[in-house]
C-alpha positions as CSV (number, residue, x, y, z in Angstrom):
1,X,13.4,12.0,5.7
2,X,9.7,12.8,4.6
3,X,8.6,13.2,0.7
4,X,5.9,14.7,-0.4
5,X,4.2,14.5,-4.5
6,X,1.9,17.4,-4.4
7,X,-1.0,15.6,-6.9
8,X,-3.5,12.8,-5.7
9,X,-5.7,12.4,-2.6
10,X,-4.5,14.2,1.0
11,X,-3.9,10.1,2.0
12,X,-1.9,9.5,-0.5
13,X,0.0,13.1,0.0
14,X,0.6,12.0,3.5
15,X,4.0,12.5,5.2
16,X,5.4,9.3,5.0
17,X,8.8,7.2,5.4
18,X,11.3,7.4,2.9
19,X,11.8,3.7,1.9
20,X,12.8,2.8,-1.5
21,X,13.6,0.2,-3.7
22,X,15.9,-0.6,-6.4
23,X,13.7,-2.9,-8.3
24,X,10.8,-0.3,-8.0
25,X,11.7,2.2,-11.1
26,X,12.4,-0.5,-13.4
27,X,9.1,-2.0,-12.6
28,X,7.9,1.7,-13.2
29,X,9.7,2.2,-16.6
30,X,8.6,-1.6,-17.7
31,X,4.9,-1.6,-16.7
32,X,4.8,2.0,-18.3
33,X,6.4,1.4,-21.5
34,X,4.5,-2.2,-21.7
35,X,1.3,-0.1,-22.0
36,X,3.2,2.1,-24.3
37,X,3.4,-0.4,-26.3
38,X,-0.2,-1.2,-26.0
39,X,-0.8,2.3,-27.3
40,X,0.9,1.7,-30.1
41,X,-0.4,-1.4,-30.7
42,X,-3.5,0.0,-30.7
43,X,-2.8,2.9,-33.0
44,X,-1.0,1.2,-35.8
45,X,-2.6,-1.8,-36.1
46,X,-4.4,-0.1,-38.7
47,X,-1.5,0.3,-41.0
48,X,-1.5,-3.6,-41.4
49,X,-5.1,-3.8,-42.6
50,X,-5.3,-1.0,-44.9
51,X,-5.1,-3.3,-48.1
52,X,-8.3,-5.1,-46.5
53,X,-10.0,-1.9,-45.8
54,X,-9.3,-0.4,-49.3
55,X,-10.7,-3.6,-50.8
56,X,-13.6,-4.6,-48.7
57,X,-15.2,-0.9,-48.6
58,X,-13.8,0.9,-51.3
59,X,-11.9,3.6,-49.5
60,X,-9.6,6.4,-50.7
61,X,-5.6,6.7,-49.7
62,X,-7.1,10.3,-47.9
63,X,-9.8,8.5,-46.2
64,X,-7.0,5.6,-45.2
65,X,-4.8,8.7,-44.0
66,X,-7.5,10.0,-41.9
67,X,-7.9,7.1,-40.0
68,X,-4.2,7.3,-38.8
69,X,-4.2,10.6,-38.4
70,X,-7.7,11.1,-36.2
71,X,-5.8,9.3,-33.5
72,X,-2.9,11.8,-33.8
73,X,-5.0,15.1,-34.2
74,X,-7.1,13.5,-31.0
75,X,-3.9,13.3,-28.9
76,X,-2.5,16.5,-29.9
77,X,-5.7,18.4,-29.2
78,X,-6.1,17.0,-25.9
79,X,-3.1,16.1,-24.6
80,X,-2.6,19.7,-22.5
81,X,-5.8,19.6,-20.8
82,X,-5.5,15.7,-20.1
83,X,-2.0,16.1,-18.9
84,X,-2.7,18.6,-16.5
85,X,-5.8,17.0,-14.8
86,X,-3.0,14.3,-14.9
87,X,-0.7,16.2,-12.9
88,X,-3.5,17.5,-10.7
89,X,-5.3,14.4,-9.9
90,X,-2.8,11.5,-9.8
91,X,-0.4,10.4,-12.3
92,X,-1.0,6.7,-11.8
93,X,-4.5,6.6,-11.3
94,X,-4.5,8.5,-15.1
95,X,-2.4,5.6,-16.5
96,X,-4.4,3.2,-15.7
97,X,-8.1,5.0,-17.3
98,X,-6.4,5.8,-20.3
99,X,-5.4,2.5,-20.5
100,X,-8.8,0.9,-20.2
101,X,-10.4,3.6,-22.3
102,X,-8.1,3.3,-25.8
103,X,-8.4,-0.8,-25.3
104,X,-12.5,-0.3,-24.9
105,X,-12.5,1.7,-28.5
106,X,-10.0,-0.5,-29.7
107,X,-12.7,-3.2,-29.2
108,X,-15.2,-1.2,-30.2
109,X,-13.1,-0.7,-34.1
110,X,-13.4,-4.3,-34.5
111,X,-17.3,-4.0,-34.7
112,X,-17.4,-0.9,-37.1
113,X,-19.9,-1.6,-39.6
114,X,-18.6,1.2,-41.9
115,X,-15.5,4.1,-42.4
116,X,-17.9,6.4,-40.2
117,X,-18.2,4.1,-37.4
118,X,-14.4,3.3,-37.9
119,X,-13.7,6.8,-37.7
120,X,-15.6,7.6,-34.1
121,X,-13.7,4.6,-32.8
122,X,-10.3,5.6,-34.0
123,X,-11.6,9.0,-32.2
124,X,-11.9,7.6,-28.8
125,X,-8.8,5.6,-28.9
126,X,-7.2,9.1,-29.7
127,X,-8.8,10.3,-26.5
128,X,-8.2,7.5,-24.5
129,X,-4.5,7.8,-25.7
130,X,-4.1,11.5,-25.6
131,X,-2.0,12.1,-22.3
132,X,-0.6,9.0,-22.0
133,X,3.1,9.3,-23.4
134,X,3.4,12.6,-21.2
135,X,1.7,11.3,-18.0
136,X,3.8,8.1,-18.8
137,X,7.2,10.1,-19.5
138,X,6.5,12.1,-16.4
139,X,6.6,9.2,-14.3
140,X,9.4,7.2,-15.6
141,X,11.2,10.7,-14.9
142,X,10.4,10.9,-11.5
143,X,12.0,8.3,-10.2
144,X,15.1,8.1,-12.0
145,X,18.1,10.7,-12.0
146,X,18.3,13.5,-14.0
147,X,21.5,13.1,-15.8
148,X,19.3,9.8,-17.8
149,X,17.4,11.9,-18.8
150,X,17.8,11.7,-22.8
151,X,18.3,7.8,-22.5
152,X,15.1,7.2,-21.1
153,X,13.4,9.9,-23.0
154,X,14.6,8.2,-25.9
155,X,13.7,4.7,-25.1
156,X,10.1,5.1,-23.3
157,X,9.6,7.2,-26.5
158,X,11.2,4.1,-28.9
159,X,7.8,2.2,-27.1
160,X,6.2,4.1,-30.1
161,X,8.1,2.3,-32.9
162,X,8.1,-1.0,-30.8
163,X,4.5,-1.0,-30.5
164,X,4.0,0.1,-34.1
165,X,5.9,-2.7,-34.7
166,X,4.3,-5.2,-32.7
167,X,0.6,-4.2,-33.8
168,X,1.7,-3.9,-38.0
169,X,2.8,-7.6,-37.8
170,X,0.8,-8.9,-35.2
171,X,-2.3,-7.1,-37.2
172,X,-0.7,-8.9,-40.0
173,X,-0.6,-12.1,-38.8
174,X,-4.6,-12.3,-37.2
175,X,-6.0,-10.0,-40.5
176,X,-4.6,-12.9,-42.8
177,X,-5.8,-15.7,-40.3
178,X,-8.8,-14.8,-38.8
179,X,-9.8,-11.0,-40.3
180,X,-8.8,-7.8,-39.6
181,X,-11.8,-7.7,-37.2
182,X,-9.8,-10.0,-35.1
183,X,-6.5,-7.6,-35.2
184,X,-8.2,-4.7,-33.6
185,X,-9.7,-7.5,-30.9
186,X,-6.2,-8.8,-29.5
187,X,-4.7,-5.2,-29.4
188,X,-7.8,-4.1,-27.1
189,X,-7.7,-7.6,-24.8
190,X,-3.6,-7.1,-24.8
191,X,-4.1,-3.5,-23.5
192,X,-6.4,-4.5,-20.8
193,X,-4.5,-6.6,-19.2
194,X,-1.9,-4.5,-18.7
195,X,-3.9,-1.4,-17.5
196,X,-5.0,-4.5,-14.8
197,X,-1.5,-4.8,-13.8
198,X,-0.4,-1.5,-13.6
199,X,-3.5,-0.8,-11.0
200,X,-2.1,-3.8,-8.8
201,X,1.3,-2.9,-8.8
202,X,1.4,0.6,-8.8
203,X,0.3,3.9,-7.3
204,X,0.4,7.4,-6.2
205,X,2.2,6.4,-2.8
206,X,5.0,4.1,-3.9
207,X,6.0,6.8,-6.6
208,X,5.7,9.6,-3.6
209,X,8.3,7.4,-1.8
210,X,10.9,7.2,-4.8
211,X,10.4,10.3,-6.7
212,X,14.0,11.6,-7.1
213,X,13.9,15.4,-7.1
214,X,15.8,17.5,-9.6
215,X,19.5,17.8,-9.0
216,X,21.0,21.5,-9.1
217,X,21.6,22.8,-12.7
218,X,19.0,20.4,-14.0
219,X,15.7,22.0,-13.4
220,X,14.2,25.5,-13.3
221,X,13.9,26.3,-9.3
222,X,10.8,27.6,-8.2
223,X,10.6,31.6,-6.1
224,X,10.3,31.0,-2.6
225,X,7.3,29.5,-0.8
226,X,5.5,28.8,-4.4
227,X,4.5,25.1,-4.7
228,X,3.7,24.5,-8.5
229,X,5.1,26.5,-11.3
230,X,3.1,28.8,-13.3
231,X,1.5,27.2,-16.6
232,X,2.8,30.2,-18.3
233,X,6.1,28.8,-17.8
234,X,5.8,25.7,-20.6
235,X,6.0,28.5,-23.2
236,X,8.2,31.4,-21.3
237,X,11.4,30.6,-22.8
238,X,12.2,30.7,-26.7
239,X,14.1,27.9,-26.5
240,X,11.5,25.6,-25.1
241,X,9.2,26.9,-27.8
242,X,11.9,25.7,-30.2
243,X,12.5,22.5,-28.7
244,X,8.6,21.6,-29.4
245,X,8.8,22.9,-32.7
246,X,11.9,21.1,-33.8
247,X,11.0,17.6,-32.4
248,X,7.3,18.3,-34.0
249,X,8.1,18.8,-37.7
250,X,10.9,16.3,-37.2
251,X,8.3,13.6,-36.7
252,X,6.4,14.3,-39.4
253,X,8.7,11.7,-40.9
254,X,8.1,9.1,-38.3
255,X,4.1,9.8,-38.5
256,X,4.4,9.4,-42.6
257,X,6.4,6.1,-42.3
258,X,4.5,4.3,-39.1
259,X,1.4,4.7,-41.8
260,X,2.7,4.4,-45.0
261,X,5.7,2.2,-45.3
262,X,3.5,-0.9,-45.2
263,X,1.6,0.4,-48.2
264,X,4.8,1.6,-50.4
265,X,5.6,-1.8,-50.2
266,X,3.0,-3.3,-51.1
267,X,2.5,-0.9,-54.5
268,X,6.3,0.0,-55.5
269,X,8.0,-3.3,-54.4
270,X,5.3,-5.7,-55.3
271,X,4.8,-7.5,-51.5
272,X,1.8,-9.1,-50.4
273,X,-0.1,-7.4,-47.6
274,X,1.0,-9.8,-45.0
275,X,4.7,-10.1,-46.4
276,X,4.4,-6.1,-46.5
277,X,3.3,-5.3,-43.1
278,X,6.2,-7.4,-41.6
279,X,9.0,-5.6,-43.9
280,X,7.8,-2.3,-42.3
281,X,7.9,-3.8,-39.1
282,X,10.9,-4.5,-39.0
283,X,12.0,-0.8,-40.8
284,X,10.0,0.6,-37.9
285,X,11.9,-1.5,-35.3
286,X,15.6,0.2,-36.3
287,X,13.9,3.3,-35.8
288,X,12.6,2.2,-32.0
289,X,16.2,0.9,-31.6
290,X,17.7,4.2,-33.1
291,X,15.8,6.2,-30.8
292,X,17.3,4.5,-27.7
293,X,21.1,4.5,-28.9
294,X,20.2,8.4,-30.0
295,X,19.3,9.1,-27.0
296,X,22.2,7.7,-25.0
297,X,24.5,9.3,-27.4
298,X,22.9,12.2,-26.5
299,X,23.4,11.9,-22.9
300,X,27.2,11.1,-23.1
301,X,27.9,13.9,-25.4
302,X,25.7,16.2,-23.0
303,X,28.0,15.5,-20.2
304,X,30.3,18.5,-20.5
305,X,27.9,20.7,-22.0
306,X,24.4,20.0,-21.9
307,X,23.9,22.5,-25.3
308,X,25.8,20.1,-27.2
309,X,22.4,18.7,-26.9
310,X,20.7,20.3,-29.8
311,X,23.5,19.5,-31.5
312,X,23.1,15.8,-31.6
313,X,19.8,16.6,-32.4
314,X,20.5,18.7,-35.6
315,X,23.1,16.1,-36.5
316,X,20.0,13.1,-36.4
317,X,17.4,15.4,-38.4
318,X,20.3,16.3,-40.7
319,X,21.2,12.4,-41.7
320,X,17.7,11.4,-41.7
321,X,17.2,14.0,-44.8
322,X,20.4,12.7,-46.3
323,X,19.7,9.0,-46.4
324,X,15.7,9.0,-46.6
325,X,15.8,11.7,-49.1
326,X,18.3,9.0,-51.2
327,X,16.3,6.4,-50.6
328,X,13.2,7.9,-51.9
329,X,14.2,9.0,-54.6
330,X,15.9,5.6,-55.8
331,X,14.0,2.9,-57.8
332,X,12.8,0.4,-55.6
333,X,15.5,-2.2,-55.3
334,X,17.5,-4.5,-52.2
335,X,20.1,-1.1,-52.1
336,X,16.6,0.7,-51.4
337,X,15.4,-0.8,-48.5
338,X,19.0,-0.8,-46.9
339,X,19.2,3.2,-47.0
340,X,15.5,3.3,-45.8
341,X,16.4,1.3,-43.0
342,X,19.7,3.5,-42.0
343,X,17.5,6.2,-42.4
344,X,14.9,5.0,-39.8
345,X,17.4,4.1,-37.4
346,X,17.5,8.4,-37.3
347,X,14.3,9.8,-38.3
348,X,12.7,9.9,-34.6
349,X,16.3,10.2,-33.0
350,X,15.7,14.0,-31.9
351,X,12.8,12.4,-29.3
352,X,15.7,11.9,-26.5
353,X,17.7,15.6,-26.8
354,X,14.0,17.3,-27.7
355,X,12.4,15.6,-24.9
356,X,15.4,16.3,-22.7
357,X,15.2,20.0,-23.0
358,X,11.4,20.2,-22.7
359,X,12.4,18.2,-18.9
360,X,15.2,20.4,-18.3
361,X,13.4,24.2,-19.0
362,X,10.2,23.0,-17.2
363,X,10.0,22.3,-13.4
364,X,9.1,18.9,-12.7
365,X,5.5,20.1,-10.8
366,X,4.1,20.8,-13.8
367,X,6.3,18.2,-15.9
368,X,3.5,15.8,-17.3
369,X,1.8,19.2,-18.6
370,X,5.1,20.1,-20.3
371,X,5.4,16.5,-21.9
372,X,1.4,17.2,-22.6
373,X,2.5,20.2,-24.9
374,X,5.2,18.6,-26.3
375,X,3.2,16.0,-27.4
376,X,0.3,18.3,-28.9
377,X,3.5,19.7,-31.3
378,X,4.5,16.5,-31.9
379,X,1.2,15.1,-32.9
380,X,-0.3,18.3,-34.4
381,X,3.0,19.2,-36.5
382,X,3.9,15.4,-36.6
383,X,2.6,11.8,-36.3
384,X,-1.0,13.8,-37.4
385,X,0.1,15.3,-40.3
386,X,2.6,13.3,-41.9
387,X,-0.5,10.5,-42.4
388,X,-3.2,12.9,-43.6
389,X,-0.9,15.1,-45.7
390,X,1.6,11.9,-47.4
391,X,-1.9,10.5,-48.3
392,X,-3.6,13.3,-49.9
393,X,-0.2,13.6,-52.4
394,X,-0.6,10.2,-52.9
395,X,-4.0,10.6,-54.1
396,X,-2.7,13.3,-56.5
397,X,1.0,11.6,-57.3
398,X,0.8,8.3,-56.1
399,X,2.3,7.3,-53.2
400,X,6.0,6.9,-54.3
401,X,6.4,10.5,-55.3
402,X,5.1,11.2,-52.4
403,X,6.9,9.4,-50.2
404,X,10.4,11.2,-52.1
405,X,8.6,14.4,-50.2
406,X,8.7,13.9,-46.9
407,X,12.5,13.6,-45.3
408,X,12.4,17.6,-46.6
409,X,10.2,18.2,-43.7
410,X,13.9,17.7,-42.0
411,X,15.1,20.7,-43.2
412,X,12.7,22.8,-40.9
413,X,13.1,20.8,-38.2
414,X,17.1,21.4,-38.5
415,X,16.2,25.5,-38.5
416,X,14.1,25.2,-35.5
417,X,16.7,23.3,-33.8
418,X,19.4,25.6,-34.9
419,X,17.5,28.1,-33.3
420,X,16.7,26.4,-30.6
421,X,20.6,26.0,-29.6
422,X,21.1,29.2,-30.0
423,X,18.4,30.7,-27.9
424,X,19.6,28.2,-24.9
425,X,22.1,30.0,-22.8
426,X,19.5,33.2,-22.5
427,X,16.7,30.9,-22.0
428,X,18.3,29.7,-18.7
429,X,19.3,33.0,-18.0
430,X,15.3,33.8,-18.1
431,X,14.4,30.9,-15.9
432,X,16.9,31.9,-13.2
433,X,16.7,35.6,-13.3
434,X,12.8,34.7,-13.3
435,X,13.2,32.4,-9.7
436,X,15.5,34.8,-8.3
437,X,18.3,32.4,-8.5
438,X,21.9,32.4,-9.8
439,X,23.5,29.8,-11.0
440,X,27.3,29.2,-10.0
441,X,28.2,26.7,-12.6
442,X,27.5,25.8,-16.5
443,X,23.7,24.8,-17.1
């Protein structure tokens, strides 16, 4: 049996042996979501210093905000282009370059002499960083079978919190000790050691030789003799459109808490910076963990009838609004935290069903590209707006009325979605009337 990739160089798209290994996709799915968390690391790091920042050069909550958020608009503007040379030119081989490049700049924060020079650095890690949870997504996917699809979605996307996690307190830890110089260093030296790694251990061959191809009903089928799907396809389905939108706006939320929640502690509950930073840490560590047990209730309940979905989806936005919307607008108090932290075990939970519909209406050819877009909505609607926008009604409110604003962001998530569910059963209608295929069996 013969496999071929169709992206990298004619070696590596050489007919070659089918031999595969267990071991091989979970060395895949760690290596990938270790630089994940890298990524992260890198991104949120920030969040821990901002008390240091705001002191030492005077800085505004908008300016603060725009720092988080560059990264974000960075990724979401380049994340379709990036993604696609990413699908054309190697999957691995992009890994590993945008690992080196967001760990350079990274680096290269640690010697900004000012908010401007801050700023250009926080830039480039956006660009090294821009295609890397689709590229990275897309490869985990490829070797494992369809029907995880959800569960992994869910947990290589939980790398987000994790990381956030690991670079709030770890930026915590070296900013009190050494200086928050010293917090950007160790993310950047951390991320380059992995990206080191990856290139050893992995490459376009070995993931030709265990890529799993879509199982029936799982997978828009492409017209006879065609070879890559149609970019036009990402958007040629309303319910695709819809699954962008909703798992956007949705996390808005997460974007808004990665940054702030550090900060709100600091000013409504009276914690220390250091104290602070590793109170949100663990907050942002349910949601990571939520995430992964979202997504694997998402899969179970999708046996039957993969539409249900969107419903678990609607059902996680739905809850986060309930108990984040409470919590917000709640003195702060021990009773406080507790709902924040039920409702961060849901806020990114839509990232497995959302992410699982974006795999399942796209054809895996042109899957990193899909993730790419996906990840433009998320970023663009999302994890760059909830920063910039929570900061600049801080600024006007202070930051706990602002904070009591953003769970409503939930409630147009939950009409996209419902929409979204909805549209599905024509949408795959579309795509099979569109490949000239008919399906015998529920999608």
């Amino acid at each position: 049996m013969t496999l071929t990739t169709g992206e990298g160089t004619a070696a590596d798209q050489a007919v070659s042996t089918r031999t595969t290994s267990r071991l091989f996709p979970w060395v895949v799915f760690a290596l990938t979501f270790g630089l994940l968390l890298s990524d992260y690391m890198s991104r949120q790091v920030l969040s821990a210093v901002f008390p240091y920042l705001k002191t030492e050069w005077a800085l505004t909550d908008t300016q603060l905000g725009s720092l988080t958020s560059i990264v974000a608009l960075t990724v979401g503007i380049l994340a379709v282009p990036l993604s696609l040379l990413g699908d054309r030119w190697g999957r691995a081989r992009a890994v590993v370059v945008m690992g080196v490049v967001w760990s350079l700049a990274t680096i290269g924060s640690a010697m900004a002499a000012n908010y401007g020079q801050l700023f250009a650095a926080r830039f480039l890690i956006g660009v090294g960083e821009a295609a890397y949870g689709s590229v990275g997504l897309a490869v985990v996917l490829a070797v494992f079978a369809a029907h995880r699809r959800a569960s992994l979605t869910g947990a290589f996307m939980a790398g987000g919190s994790f990381g956030s996690v690991l670079g709030v307190a770890l930026g915590g830890v070296f900013a009190a000790q050494f200086g928050w110089r010293w917090a950007f260093g160790a993310m950047g030296v951390i991320g380059l050691l992995l990206a080191a790694l990856y290139l050893v251990l992995i490459n376009e061959g070995k993931l030709a030789r265990h890529k799993v191809d879509d199982e029936a009903g799982t997978g828009p089928v492409l017209a006879a003799g065609q070879q890559r799907a149609r970019l036009s396809t990402l958007f040629s389905t309303p319910a695709v459109i819809l699954a962008y939108l909703g798992g956007g706006l949705q996390l808005f939320i997460a974007g808004s808490l990665f940054a702030w929640l550090p900060s709100y502690l600091n000013r409504a509950h009276g914690m220390v910076p250091q104290r602070a930073a590793g109170i949100a840490a663990l907050l942002i560590l349910v949601m990571g963990a939520g995430m992964i047990v979202c997504g694997m209730v998402t899969d179970r309940m999708g046996r039957r009838n993969p539409a249900d979905k969107w419903t678990t989806a609607i059902v996680f936005a739905a809850l986060t609004l309930v108990l984040l919307g409470s919590a917000f607008a709640m003195k702060p108090s021990g009773l406080q935290l507790i709902l924040i932290a039920v409702g961060c075990f849901f806020a990114a939970g839509t990232t497995g069903p959302t992410g699982a519909m974006v795999a399942r209406l796209t054809h895996e050819s042109i899957r990193a590209t899909a993730f790419g877009t996906y990840t433009f909505f998320n970023n663009l609607l999302g994890l760059a707006a909830g920063p910039i926008v929570t900061g600049m009604l801080a600024d006007r409110l202070g930051l706990e009325t602002a904070m009591r604003y953003v769970p409503l962001i939930s409630v147009l998530a939950i009409v996209a979605l419902l929409a979204g569910r909805r549209a599905y059963p024509s949408s795959l209608r579309k795509l099979d009337a569109a490949a000239g295929v008919q399906q015998g069996g529920p999608a």
